[in-house]
C-alpha positions as CSV (number, residue, x, y, z in Angstrom):
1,X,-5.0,19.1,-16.9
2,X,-6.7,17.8,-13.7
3,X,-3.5,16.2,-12.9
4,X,-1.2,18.8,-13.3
5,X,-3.9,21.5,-11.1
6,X,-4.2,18.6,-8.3
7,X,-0.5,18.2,-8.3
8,X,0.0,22.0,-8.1
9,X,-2.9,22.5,-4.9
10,X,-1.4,19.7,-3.6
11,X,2.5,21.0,-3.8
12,X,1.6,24.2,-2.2
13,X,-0.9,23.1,0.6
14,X,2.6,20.9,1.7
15,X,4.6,24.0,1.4
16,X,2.6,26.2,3.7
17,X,2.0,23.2,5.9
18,X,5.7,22.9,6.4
19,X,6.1,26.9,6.2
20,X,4.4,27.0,9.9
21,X,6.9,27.0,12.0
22,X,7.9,31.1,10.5
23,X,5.0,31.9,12.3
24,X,7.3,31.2,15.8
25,X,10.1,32.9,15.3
26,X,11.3,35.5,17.0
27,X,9.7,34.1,20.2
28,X,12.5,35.0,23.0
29,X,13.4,32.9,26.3
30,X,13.5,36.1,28.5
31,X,9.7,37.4,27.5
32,X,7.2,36.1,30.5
33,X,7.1,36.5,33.9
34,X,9.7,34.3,36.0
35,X,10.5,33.8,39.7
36,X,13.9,35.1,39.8
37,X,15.2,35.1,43.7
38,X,19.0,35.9,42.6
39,X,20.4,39.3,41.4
40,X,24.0,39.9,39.3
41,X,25.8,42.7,42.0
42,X,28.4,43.1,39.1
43,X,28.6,42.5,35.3
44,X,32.2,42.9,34.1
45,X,33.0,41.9,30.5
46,X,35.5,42.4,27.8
47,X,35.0,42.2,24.3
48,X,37.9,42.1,22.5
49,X,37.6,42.3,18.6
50,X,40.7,40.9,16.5
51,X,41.3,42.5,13.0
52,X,39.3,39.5,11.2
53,X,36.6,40.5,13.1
54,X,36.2,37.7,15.3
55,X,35.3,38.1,19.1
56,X,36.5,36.8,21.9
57,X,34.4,37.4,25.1
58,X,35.3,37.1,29.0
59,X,32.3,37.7,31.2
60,X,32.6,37.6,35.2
61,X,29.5,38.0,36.9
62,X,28.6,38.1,40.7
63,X,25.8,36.9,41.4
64,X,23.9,37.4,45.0
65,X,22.3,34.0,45.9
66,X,20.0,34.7,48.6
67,X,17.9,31.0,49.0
68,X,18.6,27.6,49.4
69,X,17.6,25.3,46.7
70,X,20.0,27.1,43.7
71,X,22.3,24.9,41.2
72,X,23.5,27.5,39.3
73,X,23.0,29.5,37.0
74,X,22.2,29.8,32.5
75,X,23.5,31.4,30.0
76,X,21.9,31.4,26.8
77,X,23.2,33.0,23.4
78,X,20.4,34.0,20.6
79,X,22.6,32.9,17.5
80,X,20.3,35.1,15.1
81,X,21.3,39.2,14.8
82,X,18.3,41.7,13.5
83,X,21.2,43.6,12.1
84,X,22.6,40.9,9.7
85,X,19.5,38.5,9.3
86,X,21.8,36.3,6.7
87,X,24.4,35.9,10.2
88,X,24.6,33.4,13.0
89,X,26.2,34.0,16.1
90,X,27.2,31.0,17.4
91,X,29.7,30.8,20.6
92,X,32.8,28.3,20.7
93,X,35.0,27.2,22.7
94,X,32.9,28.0,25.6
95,X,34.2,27.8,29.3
96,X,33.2,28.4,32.9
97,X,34.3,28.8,36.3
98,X,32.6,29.5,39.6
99,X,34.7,30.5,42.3
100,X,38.0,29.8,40.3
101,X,36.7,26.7,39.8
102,X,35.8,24.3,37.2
103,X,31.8,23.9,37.4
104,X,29.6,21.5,35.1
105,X,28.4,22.9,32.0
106,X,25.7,21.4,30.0
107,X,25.3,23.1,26.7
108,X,21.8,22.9,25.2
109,X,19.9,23.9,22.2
110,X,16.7,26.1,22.9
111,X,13.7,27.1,20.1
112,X,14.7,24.4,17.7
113,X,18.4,25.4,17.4
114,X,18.3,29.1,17.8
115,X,19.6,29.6,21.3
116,X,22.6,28.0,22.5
117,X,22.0,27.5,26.2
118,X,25.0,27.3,28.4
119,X,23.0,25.9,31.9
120,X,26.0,26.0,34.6
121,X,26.0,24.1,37.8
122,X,25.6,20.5,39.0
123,X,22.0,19.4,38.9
124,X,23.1,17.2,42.0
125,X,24.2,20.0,44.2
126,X,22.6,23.3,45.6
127,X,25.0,26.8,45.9
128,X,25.2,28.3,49.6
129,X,23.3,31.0,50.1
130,X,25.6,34.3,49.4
131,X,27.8,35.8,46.9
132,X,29.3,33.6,43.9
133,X,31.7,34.7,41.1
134,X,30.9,33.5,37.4
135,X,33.4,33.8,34.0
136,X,32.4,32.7,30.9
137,X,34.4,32.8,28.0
138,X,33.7,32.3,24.2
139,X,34.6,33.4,21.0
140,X,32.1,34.4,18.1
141,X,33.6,34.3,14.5
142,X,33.0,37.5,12.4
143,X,31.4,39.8,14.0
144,X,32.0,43.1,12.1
145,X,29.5,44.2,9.4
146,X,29.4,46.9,6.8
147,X,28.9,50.3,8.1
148,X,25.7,51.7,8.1
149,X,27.1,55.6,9.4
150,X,29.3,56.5,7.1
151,X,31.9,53.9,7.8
152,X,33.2,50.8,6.2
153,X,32.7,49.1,8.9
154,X,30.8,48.5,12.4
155,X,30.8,47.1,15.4
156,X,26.9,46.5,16.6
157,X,26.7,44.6,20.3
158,X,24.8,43.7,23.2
159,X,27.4,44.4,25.7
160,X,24.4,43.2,27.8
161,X,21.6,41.2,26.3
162,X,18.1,41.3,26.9
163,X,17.5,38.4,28.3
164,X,19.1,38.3,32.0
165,X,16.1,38.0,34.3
166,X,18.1,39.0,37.2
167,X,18.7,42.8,38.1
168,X,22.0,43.9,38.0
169,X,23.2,46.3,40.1
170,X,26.2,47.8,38.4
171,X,28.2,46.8,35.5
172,X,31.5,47.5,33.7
173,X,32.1,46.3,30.3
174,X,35.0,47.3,27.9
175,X,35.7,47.1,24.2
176,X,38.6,46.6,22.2
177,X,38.5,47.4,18.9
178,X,40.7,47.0,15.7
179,X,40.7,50.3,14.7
180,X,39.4,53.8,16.2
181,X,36.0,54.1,17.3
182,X,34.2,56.7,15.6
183,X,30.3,57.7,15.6
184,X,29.8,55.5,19.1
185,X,25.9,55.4,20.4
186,X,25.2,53.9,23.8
187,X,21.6,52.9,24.5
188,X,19.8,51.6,27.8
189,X,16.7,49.4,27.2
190,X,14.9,47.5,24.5
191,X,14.3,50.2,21.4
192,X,15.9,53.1,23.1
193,X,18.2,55.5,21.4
194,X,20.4,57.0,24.2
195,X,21.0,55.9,28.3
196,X,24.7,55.6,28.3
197,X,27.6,56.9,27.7
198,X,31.2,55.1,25.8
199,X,34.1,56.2,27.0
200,X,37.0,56.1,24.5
201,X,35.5,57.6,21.4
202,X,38.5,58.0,18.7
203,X,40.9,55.1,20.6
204,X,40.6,51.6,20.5
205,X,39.1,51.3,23.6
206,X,35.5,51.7,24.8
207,X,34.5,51.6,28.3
208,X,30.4,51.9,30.0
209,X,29.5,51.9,33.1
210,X,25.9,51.6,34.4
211,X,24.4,51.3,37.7
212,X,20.9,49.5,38.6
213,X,19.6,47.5,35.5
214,X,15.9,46.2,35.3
215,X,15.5,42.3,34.8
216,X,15.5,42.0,30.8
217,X,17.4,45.6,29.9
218,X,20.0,45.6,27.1
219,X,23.2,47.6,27.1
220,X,23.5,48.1,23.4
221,X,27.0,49.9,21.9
222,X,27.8,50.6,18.0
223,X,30.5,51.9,16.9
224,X,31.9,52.7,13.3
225,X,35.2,51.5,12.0
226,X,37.7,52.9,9.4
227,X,38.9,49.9,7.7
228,X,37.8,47.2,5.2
229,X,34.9,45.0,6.5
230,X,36.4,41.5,6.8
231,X,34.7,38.4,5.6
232,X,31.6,37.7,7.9
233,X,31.4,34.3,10.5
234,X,28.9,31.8,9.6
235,X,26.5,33.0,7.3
236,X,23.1,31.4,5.4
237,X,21.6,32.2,2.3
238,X,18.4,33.0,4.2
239,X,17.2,34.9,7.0
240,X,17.2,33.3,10.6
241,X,13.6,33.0,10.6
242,X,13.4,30.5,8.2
243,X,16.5,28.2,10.4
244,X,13.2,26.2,11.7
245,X,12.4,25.4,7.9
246,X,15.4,25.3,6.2
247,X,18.2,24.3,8.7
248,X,21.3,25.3,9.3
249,X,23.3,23.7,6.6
250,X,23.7,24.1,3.1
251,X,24.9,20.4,1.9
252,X,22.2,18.9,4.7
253,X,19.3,21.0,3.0
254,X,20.6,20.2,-0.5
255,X,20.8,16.4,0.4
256,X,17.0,17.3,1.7
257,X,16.2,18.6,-1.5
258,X,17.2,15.8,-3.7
259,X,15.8,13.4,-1.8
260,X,12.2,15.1,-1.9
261,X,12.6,15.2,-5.5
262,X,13.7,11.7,-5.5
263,X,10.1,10.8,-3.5
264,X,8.2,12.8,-6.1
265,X,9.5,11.4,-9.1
266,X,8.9,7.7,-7.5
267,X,5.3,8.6,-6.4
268,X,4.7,9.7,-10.2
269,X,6.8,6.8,-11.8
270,X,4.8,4.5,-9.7
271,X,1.5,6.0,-10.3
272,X,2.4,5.8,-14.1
273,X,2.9,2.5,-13.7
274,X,-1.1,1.7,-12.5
275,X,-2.8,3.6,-15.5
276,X,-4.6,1.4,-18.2
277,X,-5.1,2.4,-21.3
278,X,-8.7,2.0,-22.1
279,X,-9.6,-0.9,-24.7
280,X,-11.8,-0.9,-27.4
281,X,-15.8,-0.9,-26.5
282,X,-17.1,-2.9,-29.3
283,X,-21.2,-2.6,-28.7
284,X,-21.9,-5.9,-27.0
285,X,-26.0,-6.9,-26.7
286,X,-25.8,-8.9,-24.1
287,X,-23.5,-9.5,-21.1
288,X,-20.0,-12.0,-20.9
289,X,-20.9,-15.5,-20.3
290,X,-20.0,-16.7,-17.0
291,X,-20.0,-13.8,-14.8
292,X,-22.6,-11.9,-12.9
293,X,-23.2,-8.3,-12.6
294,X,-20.9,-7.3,-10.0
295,X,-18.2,-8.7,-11.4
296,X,-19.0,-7.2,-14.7
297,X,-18.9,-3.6,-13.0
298,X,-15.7,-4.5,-11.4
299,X,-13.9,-5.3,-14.1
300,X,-14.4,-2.1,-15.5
301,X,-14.4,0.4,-13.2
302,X,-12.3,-1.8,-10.0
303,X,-14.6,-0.6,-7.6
304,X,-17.2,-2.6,-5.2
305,X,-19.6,-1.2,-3.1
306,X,-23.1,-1.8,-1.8
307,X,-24.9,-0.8,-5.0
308,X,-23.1,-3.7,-6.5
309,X,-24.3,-6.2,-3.5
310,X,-28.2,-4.7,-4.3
311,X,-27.4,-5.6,-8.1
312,X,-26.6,-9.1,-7.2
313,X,-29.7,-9.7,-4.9
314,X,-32.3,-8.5,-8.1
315,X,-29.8,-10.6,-10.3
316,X,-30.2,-13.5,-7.9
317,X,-34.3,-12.6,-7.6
318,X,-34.6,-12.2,-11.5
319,X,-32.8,-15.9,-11.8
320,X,-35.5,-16.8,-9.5
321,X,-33.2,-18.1,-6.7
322,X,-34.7,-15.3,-4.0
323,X,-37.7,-13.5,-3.6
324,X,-37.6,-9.6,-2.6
325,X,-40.3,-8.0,-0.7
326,X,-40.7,-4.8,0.6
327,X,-43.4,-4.0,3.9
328,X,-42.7,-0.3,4.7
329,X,-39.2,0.2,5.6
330,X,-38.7,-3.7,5.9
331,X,-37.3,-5.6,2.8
332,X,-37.9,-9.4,3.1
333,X,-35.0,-12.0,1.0
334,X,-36.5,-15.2,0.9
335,X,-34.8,-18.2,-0.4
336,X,-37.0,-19.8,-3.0
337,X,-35.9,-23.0,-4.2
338,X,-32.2,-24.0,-1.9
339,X,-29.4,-25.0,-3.6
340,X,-31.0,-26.2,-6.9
341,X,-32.1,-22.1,-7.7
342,X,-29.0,-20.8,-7.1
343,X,-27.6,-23.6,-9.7
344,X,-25.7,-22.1,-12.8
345,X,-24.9,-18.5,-11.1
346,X,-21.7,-17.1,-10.8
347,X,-19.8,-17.9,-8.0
348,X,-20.0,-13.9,-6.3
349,X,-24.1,-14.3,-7.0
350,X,-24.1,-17.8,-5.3
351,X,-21.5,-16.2,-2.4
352,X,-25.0,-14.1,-1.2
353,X,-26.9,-17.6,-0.4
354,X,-24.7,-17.5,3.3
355,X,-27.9,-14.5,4.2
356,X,-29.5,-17.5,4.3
357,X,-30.1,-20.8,5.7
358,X,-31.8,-22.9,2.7
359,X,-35.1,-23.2,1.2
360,X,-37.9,-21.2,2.1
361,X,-35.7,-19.1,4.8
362,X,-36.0,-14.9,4.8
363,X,-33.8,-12.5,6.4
364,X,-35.7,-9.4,7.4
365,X,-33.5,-6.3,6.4
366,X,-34.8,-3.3,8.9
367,X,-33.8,0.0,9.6
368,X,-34.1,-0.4,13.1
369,X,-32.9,-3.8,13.6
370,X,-29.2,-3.5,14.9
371,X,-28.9,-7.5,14.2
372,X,-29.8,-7.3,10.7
373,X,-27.3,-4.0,10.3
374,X,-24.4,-6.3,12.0
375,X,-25.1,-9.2,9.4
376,X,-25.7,-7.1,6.6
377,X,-21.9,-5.6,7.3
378,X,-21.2,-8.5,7.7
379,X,-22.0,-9.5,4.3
380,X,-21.6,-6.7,2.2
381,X,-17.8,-6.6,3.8
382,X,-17.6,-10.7,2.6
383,X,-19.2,-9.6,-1.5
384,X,-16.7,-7.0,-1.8
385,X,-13.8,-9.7,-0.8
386,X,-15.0,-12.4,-2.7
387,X,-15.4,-10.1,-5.7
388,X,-11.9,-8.9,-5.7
389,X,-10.6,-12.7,-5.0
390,X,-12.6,-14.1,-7.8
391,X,-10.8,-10.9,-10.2
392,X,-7.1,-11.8,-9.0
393,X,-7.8,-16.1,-8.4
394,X,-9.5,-16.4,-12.2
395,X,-6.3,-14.6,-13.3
396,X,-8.3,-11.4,-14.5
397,X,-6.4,-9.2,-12.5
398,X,-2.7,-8.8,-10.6
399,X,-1.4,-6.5,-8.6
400,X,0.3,-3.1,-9.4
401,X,1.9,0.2,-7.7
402,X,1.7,-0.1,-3.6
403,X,-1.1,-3.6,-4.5
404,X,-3.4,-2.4,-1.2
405,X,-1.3,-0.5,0.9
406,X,-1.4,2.7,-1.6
407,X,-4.0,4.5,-0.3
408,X,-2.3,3.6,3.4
409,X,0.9,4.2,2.5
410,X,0.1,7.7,0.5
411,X,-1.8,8.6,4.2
412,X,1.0,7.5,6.1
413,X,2.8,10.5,4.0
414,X,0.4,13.3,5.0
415,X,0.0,12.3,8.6
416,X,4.1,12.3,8.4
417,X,4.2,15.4,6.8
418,X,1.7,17.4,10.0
419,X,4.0,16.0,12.5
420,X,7.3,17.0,11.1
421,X,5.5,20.8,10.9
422,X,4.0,20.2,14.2
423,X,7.2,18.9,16.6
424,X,10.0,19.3,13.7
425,X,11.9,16.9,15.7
426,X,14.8,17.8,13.1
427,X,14.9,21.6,13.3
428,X,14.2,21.6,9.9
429,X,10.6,21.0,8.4
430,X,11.9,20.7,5.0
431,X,12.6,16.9,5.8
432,X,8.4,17.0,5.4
433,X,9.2,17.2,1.7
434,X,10.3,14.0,1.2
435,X,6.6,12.0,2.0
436,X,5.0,15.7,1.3
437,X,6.3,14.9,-2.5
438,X,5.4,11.5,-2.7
439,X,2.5,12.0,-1.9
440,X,1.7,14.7,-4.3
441,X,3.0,12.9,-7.1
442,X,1.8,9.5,-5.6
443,X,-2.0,10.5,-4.8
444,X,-3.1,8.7,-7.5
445,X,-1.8,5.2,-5.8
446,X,-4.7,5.8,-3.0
447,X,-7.0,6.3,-6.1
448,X,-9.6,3.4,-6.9
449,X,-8.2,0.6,-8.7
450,X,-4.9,2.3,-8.4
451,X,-3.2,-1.7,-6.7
452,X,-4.6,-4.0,-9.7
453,X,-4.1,-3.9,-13.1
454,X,-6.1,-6.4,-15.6
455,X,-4.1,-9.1,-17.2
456,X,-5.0,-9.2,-21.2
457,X,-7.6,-12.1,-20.6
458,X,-9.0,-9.2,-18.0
459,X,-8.8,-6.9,-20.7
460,X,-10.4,-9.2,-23.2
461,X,-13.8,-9.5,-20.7
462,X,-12.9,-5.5,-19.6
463,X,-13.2,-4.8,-23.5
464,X,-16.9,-6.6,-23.3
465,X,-18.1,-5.8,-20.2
466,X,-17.7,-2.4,-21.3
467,X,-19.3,-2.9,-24.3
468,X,-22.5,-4.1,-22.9
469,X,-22.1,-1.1,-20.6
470,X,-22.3,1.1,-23.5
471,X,-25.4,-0.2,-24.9
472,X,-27.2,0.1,-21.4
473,X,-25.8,3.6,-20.5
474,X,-25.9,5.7,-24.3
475,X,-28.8,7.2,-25.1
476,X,-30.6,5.5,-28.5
477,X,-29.3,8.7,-31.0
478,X,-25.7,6.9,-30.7
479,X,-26.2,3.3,-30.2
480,X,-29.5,1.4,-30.4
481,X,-31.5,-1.6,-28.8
482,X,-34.3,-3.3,-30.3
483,X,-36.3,-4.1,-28.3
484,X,-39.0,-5.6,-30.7
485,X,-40.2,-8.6,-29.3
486,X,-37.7,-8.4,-26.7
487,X,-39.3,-6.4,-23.9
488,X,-38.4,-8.6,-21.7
489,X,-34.7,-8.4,-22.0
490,X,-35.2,-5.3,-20.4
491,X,-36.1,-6.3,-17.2
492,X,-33.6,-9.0,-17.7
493,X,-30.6,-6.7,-17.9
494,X,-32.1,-4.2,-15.3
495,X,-29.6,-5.7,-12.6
496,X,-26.8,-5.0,-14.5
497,X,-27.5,-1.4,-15.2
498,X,-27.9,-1.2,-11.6
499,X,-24.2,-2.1,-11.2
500,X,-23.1,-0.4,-13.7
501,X,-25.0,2.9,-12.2
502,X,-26.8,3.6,-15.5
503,X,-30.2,2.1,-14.4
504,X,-32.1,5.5,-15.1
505,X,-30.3,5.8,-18.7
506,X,-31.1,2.0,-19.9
507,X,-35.1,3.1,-18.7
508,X,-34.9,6.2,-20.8
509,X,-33.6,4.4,-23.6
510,X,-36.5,1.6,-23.5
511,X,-38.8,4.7,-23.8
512,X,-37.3,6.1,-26.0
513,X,-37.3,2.8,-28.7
514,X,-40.4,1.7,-27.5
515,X,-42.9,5.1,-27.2
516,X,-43.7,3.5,-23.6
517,X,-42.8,3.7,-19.8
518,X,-40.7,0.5,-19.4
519,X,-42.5,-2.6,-17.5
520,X,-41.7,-3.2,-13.5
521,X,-39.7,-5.9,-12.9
522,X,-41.7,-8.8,-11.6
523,X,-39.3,-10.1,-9.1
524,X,-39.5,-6.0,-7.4
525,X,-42.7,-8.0,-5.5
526,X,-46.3,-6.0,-4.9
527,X,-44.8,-3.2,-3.8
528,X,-44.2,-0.9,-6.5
529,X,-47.3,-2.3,-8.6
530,X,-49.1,0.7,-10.1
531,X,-46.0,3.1,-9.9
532,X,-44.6,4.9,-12.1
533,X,-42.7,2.1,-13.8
534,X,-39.9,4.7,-15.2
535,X,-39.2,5.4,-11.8
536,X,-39.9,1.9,-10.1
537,X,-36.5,0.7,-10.3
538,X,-34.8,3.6,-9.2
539,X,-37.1,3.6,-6.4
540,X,-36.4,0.3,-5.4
541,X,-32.7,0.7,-5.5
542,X,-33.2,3.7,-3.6
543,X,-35.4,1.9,-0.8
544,X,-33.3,-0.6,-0.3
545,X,-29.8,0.9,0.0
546,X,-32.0,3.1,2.4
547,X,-33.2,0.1,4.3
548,X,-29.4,-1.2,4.1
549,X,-27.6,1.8,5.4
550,X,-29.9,2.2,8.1
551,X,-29.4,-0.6,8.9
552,X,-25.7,-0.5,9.4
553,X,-26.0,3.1,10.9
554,X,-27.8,1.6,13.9
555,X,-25.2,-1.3,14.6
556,X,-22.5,1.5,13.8
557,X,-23.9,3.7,16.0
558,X,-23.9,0.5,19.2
559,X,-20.5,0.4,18.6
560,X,-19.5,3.9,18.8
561,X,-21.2,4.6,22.1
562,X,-19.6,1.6,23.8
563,X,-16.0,2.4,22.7
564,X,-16.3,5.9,22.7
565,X,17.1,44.7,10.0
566,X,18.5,47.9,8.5
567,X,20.4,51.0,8.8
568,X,19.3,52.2,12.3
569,X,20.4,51.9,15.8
570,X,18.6,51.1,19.0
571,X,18.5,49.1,22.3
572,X,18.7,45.8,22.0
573,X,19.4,45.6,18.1
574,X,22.9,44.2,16.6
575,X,24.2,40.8,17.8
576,X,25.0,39.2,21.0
577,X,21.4,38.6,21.9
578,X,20.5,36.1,24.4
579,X,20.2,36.0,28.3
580,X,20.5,34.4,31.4
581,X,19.2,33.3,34.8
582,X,19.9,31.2,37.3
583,X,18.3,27.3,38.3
């Protein structure tokens, strides 16, 4: 159930990560203040719409260049109309002339793929200062709608968009229509209802005229039709605000799709594939033969940490091959007897000996020494290796899922999946689906143990190391000890609770058998002599992770410091949006 929760927070945190580019839209290129030294002296155009309702456009535009320093100018097309959100205006077959001329045209895309910018001019040259004539022609596919008036049909345009920053002075623009235009509105400005007047009303011609327009003022006509709406241009399942997210293309976002679902099912197929079954725990009075605490806790839960490495150094000091002794905050490792004590241990136990330098030798383990918290780094970062090689060289252990790279890999995925909602380099965040999903279902490849798997003779020790686990960590009501002339097996197998993390449940389970606190360790040193003894190992494990973290914080902390729509009408509504301005 955990699983299937996770996977579920997990789907729809990547979903309203990729969902964040929404929160953009409708963001338009002529809001904000510009320095805008040109103005239009006349805006002629001629709309002419064919019977399928596609438009075909012809815009000449004088434009009154009063500085040096001019290439040209832009015109930019908003392909997205409030009054059919499901529609996409895109211009074709777009050409320009300035003076009668052919001119460069560069043709960009703007606010990831909702304008289409038409920037006109050579970037290498600069206009002379006065008067230059502009026509740009295009055609639009579909541009008719269902009526919203009482007609079937209706023609709803920015004869003007919003979006020239230059004033324009006077302007003539005419529209030719399929049919009779009936219930015509003329509007002057962003949200107005009224402003102008259309010439025409009840032919198939249209004609406004207006006279000295502000920067950024729309001339906005609509006009009903009496005769059957004709199929629309390009068209989307979803509204324009959602282009950033979903695209622009049906087959590309289903293509998208699959392959997200694709990830996801591999992420889960693969994570499927590092679960173990958990083996029998038979109850096991003592620990496997051969192996040392450390290892034992690895093979059952695949985990190594510090409280393993503390385990090993009371294992090594209960063997007799170290002495532990704690002054204040300082804990003293002396080597007691060289190479002869640390005879018969397990190669990981024997692997702490390089803290020091033969018999009779102590490392000092301080909170405040940044030495010792280097070496002990140092160290503890060499135990963990050496455990996991000794698991995967001894054949107890092999590799499955993403082996190491899992957890990398499955943060790879989410680091992928902020940058594609971040700079959506593809005009389409969906794409973050693909790693979003695999890491979803593939979370559990970063888990712990998630890149090995035990081999059956792993399973075999798992299965006993387990076993002894159980009889250290349950409390005596489900599985006893005797310990009845064994007290001091106790102390004995304190290490290995430690590493298995049950230290506090193996002492209640000595007082519970025995009526008594259980003894202190005598390899714990003077230091916790008269404690509690319940409490004295815990203490001491306490104390010296402490001491050991410390430790490590201060080196850590050297190292840081050096490197540090609808059924209305107004100005500015229907199609046609867009702008210009000059460069």
């Amino acid at each position: 159930m955990k699983r299937v929760v996770g996977g579920l927070v997990g789907l729809v945190v990547v979903v309203l990560v990729l969902l964040a580019p929404a929160l953009f839209y409708g963001l338009d290129l002529g809001s904000g203040d510009v320095d805008e030294p040109t103005t239009i002296t006349s805006y002629v155009a001629d709309f002419d719409v064919a019977e399928n309702g596609d438009l075909s456009v012809a815009e000449r535009l004088t434009v009154d260049v009063p500085v040096y320093g001019r290439h040209g100018i832009f015109r930019y097309f908003d392909t997205h109309d409030a009054s059919a959100p499901h529609a996409r205006r895109e211009p074709e077959d777009i050409e320009v002339t300035m003076d009668g001329e052919d001119v460069p045209v560069e043709l960009l895309s703007e606010r990831r793929g909702r304008y289409v910018n038409a920037r006109i001019g050579d970037p290498d040259a600069t206009l002379p200062v006065g008067e230059h004539v502009f026509e740009i022609r295009y055609r639009i596919a579909g541009v008719l709608e269902e009526g919203t008036t009482g007609q079937p049909t209706q023609f709803y345009w920015n004869l003007i968009p919003g979006g020239w920053q230059q004033p324009i002075e006077r302007s003539r623009l005419t529209v030719r229509l399929p049919a009779p235009a009936q219930d015509v509105r003329c509007a002057v400005g962003a949200g107005a209802g009224t402003g102008c007047t259309a010439k025409g009303e009840g032919t198939r011609e249209l004609v406004v005229r207006t006279r000295q327009l502000a920067p950024n003022t729309p001339v906005t006509l609509k006009a009903g039709l009496d005769l059957p709406t004709p199929p629309a241009g390009t068209t989307l399942p979803w509204r324009g605000g959602l282009d950033p997210i979903l695209g622009t293309s049906v087959p590309v976002l289903a293509v998208v799709l699959l392959l997200a679902g694709g990830a996801g099912a591999l992420g889960y197929v693969l994570v499927r594939g590092t679960r173990e079954t958990d083996p029998q725990l038979p109850l096991m009075y003592a620990p496997p033969e051969g192996i040392g605490p450390a290892q034992a806790a690895y093979l059952v839960t695949e985990d190594v940490d510090q409280e393993q490495y503390v385990a090993t150094l009371m294992y090594a000091a209960e063997r007799g091959a170290i002495e532990l002794d704690r002054s204040g905050d300082d804990w003293t490792i002396t080597d007691k007897g060289g190479s002869a004590g640390w005879a018969g241990l397990d190669p990981v136990t024997t692997g702490v000996a390089h803290l020091l330098s033969g018999p009779g030798t102590s490392f000092v383990a301080s909170s405040r020494d940044v030495q010792a918290g280097k070496r002990l780094k140092s160290e503890i970062a060499s135990f963990e290796k050496s455990t996991r090689s000794w698991a995967s060289g001894a054949g107890l252990m092999v590799g499955s899922g993403l082996g190491g790279i899992g957890g990398l890999i499955i943060g790879a995925c989410g680091i992928a999946v902020l940058a594609v909602a971040i700079w959506n380099p593809f005009d389409m965040t969906a794409i973050g689906l693909v790693p979003g999903l695999f890491a979803v279902f593939g979370a559990g490849l970063a888990a712990t143990g998630a890149g090995t798997k035990r081999t059956r003779a792993g399973r075999d020790l798992w299965s006993r190391a387990g076993g002894f686990r159980r009889i250290l960590s349950t409390p005596s009501a489900q599985d006893r000890f005797d310990f009845s002339g064994r007290e001091e097996l106790y102390t004995a197998y304190i290490p290995w609770a430690v590493a298995f993390g049950c230290a506090d449940e193996w002492a209640a389970k000595y007082r519970t058998e025995m009526g008594s606190e259980p003894p202190v360790p005598s390899y714990l040193g003077h230091a916790y002599a008269g404690a509690s003894v319940g409490s004295a190992v815990s203490s001491m494990v306490d104390d010296f992770e402490t001491t050991v973290s410390s430790a490590i914080s201060a080196y850590e902390a050297t190292q840081k410091s050096s490197s540090s729509g609808g059924g209305g009408f107004s100005g500015g509504g229907g199609g046609g949006g867009g702008g210009g301005g000059s460069w």
